[in-house]
C-alpha positions in Angstrom: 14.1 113.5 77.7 11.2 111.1 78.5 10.1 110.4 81.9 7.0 108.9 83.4 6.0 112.0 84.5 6.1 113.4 81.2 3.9 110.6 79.9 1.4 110.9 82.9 1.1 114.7 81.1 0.5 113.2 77.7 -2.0 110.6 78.7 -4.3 112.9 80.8 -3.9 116.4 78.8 -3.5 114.6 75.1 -5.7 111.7 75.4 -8.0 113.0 77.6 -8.3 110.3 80.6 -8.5 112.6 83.3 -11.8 111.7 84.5 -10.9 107.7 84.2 -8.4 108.8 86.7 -10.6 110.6 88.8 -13.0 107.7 88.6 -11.3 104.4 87.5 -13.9 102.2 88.8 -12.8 101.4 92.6 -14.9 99.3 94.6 -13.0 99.4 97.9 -14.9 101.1 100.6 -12.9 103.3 102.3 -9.6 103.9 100.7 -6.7 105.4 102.0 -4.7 105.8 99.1 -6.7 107.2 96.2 -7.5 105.0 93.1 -5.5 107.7 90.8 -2.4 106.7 92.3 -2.4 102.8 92.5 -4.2 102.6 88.9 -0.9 104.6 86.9 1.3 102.8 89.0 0.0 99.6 87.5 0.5 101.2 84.0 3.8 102.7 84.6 4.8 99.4 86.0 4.1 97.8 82.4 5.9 100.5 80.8 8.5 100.3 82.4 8.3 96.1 82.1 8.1 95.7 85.8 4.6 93.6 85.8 4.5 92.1 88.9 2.7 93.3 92.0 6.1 92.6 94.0 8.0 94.4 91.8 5.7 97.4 91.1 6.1 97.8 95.1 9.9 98.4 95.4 10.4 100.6 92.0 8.0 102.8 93.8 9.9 102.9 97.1 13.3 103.0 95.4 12.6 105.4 92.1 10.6 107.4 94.7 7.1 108.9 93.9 7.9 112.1 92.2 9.9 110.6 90.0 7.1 108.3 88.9 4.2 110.5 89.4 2.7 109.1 92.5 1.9 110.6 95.2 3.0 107.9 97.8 4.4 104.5 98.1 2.2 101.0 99.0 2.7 97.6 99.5 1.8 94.7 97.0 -1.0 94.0 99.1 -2.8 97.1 98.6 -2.6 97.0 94.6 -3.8 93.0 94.9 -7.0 94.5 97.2 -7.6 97.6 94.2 -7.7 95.5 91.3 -9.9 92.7 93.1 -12.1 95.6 93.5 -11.7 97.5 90.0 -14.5 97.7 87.7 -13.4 96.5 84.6 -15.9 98.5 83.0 -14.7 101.7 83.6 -11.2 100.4 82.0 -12.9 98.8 79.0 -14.2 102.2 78.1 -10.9 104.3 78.8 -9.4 101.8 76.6 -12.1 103.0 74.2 -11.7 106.3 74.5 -7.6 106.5 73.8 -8.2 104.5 70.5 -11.2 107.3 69.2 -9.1 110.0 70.3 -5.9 108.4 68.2 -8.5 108.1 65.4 -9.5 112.3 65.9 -5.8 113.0 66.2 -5.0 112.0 63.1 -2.8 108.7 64.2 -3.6 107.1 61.0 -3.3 109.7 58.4 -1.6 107.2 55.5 -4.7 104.7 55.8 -7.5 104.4 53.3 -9.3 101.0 55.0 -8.9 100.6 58.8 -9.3 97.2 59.9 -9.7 95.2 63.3 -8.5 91.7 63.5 -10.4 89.3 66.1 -7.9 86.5 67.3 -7.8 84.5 70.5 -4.4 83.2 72.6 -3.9 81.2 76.0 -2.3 83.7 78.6 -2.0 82.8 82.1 -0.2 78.8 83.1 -0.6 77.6 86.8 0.0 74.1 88.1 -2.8 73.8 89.5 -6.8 75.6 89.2 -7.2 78.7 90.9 -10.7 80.3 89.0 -13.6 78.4 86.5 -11.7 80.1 83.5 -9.0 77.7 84.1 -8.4 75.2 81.3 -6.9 72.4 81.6 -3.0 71.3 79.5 -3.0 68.1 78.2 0.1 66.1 77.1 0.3 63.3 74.0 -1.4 61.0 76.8 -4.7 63.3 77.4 -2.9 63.7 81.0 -3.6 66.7 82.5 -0.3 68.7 83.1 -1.2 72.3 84.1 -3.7 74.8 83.6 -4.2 78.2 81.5 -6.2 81.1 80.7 -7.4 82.4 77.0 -9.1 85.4 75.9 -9.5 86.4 72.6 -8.4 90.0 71.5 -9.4 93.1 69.1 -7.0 95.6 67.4 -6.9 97.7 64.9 -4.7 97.2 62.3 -4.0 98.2 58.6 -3.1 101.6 59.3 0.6 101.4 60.3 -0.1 101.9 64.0 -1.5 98.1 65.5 -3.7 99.5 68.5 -5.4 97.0 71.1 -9.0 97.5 71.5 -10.5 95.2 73.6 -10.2 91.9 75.1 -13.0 89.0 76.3 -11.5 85.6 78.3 -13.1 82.3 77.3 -15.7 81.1 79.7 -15.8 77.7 81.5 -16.0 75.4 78.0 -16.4 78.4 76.1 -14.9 78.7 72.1 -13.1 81.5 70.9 -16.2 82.3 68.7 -18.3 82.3 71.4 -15.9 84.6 73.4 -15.4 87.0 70.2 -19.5 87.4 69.9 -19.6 89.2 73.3 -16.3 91.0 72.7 -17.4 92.2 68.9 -20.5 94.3 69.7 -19.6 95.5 72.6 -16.5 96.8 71.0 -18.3 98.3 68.3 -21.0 99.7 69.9 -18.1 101.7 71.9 -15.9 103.1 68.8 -18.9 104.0 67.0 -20.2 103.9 63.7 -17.6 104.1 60.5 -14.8 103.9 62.6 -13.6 100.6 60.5 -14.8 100.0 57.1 -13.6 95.9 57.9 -13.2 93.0 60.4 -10.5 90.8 59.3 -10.3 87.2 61.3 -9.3 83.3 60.7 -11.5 80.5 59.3 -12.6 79.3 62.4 -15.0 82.3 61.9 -15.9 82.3 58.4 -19.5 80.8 59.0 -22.4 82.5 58.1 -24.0 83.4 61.7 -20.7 85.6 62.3 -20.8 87.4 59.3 -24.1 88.4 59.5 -22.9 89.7 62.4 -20.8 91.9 61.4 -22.4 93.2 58.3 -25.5 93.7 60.9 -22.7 96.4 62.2 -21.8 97.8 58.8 -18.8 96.3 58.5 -17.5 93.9 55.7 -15.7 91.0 55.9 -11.8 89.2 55.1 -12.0 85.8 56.2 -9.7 82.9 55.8 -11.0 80.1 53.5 -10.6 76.5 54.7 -11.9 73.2 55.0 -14.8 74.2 57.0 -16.5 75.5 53.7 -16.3 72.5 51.5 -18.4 73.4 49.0 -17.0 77.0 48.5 -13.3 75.4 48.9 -13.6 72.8 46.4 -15.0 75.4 43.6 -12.3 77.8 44.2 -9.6 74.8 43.5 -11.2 74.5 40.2 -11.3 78.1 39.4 -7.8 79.0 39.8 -5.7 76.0 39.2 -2.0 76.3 40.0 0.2 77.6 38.1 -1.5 80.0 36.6 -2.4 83.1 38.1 -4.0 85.9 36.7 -2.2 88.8 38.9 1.0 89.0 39.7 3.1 91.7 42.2 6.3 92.9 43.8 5.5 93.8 47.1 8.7 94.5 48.7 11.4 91.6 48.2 8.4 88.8 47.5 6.9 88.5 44.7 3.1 87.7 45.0 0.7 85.6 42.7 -3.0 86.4 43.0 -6.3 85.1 41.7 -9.3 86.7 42.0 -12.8 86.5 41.3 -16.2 87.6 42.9 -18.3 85.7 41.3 -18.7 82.9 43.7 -22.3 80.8 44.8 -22.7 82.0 48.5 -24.6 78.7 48.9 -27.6 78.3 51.2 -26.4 79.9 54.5 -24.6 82.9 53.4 -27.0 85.6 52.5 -24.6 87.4 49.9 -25.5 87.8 46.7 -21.9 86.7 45.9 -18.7 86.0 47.2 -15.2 87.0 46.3 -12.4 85.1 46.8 -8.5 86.1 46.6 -5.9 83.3 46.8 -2.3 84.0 46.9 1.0 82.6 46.6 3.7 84.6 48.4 6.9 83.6 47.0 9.7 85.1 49.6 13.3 85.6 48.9 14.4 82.1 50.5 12.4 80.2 48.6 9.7 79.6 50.8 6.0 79.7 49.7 2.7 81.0 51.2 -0.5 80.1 50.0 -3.7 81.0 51.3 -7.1 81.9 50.3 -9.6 84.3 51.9 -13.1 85.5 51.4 -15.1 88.8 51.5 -18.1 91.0 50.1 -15.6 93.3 49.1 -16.5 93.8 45.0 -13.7 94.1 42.9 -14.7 97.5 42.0 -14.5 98.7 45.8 -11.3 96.7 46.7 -8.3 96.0 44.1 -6.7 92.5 44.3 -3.4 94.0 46.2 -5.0 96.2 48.3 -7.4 92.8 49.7 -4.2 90.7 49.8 -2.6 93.6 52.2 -5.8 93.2 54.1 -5.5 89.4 54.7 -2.3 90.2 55.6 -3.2 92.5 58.0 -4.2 89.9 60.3 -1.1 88.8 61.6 -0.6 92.2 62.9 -2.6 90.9 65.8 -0.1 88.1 66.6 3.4 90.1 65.5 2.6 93.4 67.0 -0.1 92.2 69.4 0.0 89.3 71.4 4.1 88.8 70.9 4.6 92.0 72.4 1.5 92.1 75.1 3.3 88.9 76.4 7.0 89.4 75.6 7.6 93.1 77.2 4.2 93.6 79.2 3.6 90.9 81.4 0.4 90.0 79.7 1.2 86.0 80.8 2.1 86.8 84.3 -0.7 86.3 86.6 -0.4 89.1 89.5 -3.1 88.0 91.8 -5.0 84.9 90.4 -8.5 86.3 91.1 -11.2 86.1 88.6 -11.4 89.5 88.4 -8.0 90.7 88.6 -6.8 88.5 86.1 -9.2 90.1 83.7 -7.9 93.8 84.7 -4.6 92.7 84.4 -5.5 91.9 80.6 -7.2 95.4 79.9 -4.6 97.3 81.9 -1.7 95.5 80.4 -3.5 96.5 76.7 -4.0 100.0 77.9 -0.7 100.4 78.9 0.7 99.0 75.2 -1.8 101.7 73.6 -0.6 104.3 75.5 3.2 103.9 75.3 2.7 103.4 71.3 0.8 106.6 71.0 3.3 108.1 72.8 6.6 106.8 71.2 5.3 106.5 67.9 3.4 109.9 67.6 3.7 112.5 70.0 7.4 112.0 70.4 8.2 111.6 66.8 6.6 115.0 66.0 9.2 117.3 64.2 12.1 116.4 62.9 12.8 113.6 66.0 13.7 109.9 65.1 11.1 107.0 65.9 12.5 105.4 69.3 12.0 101.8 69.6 10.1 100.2 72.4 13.0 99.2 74.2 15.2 102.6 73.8 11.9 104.8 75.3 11.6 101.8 78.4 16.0 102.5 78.8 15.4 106.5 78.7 12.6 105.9 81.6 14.8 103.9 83.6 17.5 106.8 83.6 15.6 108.8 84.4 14.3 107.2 87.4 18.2 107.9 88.6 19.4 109.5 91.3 22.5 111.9 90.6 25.1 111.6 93.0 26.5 114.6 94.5 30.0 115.3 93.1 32.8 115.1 95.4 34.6 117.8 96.4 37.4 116.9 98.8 
């Protein structure tokens, strides 16, 4: 059965983080309980959807520390001193390090084009300021009714396996492009070259100083076509007037209509030689229909039309299997200790921990002939076995 002790195993013998538990990064001067210890019970916590500091601190003292993999309990006090002291660093690169070792390891065997998709959130609502990345909430009446916290995210996805990469918070009156052009090459530059053959990301992006940027990478682009490209817009209207598509497909239970054509005038910013663009109409079983365009330097001759639409598509992967989950089952809104930089570890530690436990559930555990357990079976099997078996009565 699956315990955390058996994932402690598989994280440091599988994915190879025994040296970022040996050296995670701790700033404190003279510790009395090593880094090792408080740093997995902050993942295990998330695992096991216990986020807070306060209730990290009584699962330890009640499970007990074997149980766990600790080697001693602590108060909440001691994990808000680590992670004010944590180099986040040190976690940025473990985080890293699990997603190249998933790409070694074969994680996404079924996968021709591996994607990442750049998308920001708000995490993180106080009543009141507490740090300079606090933004202010306004109501219909521009009053101010609370504050929050945004970061904007990378993940993989495409492949069947949506794995977090790397997250950047939005600096005092910062954008989330101006956030994602410190998160994006530092990212890179840390998987590597040809580790993704595309970046996939919403209109707000699709200007030309950001994909320069990430063709200056090697990377092409799926962008979402809007407004903000007039010119470009109003030319695709003309080219594929509705109803007539020139494609159409049965993906699943929806039936999709697609035009497509790569012969588009880049304009005067853009230095492509062309541009393609792929509109679609998604016509679901309900009735409901989804229309969208997008953009690349995908040629048609690299890319088909269905396999480009399942790449636009692959950008909601970020928000279903990203950000839904990060905040639903991980904590990734609660605010442990609102410290500038604990808030920001609580972000990378709270993606880490999502990595590891889908790795885990969705890879090593279903190897054989053993069924794929959902999240919330594997976070039930920890909690029994966290039990204690009573002794059986005998009188």
């Amino acid at each position: 059965m699956p315990t955390p002790r058996r994932l402690l195993r598989f994280v440091a013998r599988r994915l190879g983080l025994q040296r970022y538990w040996a050296q995670p990064g701790d700033g404190r001067s003279q510790p009395t309980i090593p880094g090792r210890v408080l740093l997995w019970a902050l993942l295990v916590g998330r695992v096991l959807r216990e986020c807070s500091f306060y209730g990290v601190e009584p699962v330890v003292r009640v499970a007990g520390c074997r149980k766990l993999g600790l080697q001693r309990s602590f108060s909440n006090d001691t994990l808000n001193y680590f992670v004010e002291r944590l180099d986040p660093t040190v976690t940025r690169q473990a985080l890293l390090a699990v997603v190249r070792q998933a790409k070694r390891g074969k994680a996404f065997p079924d996968s021709r084009f591996l994607g990442l998709a750049l998308d920001g959130t708000g995490a993180g609502r106080s009543r009141q300021s507490h740090c300079e990345w606090c933004r202010p909430v306004r109501d219909a009446q521009q009053k101010v009714i609370g504050y929050h916290h945004k970061l904007v995210a990378l993940r993989v996805v495409g492949t069947g396996l949506t794995l977090l990469v790397d997250a950047e918070p939005y600096g005092p009156g910062e954008s989330e492009l101006t956030a994602s052009r410190r998160l994006l090459p530092r990212a890179l530059a840390g998987l590597g070259p040809r580790f993704a053959d595309y970046v996939v990301v919403d209109g707000e992006y699709a200007g030309a100083p950001f994909l320069h940027l990430v063709n200056r990478w090697g990377l092409r682009v799926v962008a979402r076509l809007k407004n903000n490209l007039p010119q470009l817009h109003g030319a695709v209207q003309q080219r594929f007037p509705q109803p007539a598509p020139t494609q159409v497909y049965q993906d699943g239970q929806d039936r999709v209509e697609i035009g497509d054509a790569d012969d588009f005038d880049p304009g005067d910013t853009l230095q492509w030689k062309t541009v393609r663009v792929l509109r679609y109409r998604q016509h679901k079983p309900d009735g409901k229909v989804v229309q969208a365009e997008w953009l690349t330097d995908f040629s048609m001759r690299q890319v088909g039309s269905l396999t480009l639409y399942h790449m636009a598509k692959s950008r909601w992967e970020i928000e279903n299997q990203g950000f839904n989950d990060a905040k639903n089952r991980y904590g990734l809104e609660h605010i442990c200790h609102h410290e500038k930089n604990s808030v920001l570890l609580n972000y990378l530690l709270t993606l880490l921990a999502l990595t590891i436990e889908r790795l885990y559930r969705l890879r090593y555990l279903h190897r054989g002939n053993h069924g794929i357990r959902s999240a919330e079976q594997l976070c039930r099997l920890f909690w029994v076995s966290l039990s204690r078996p009573h002794a059986a009565n005998s009188s």
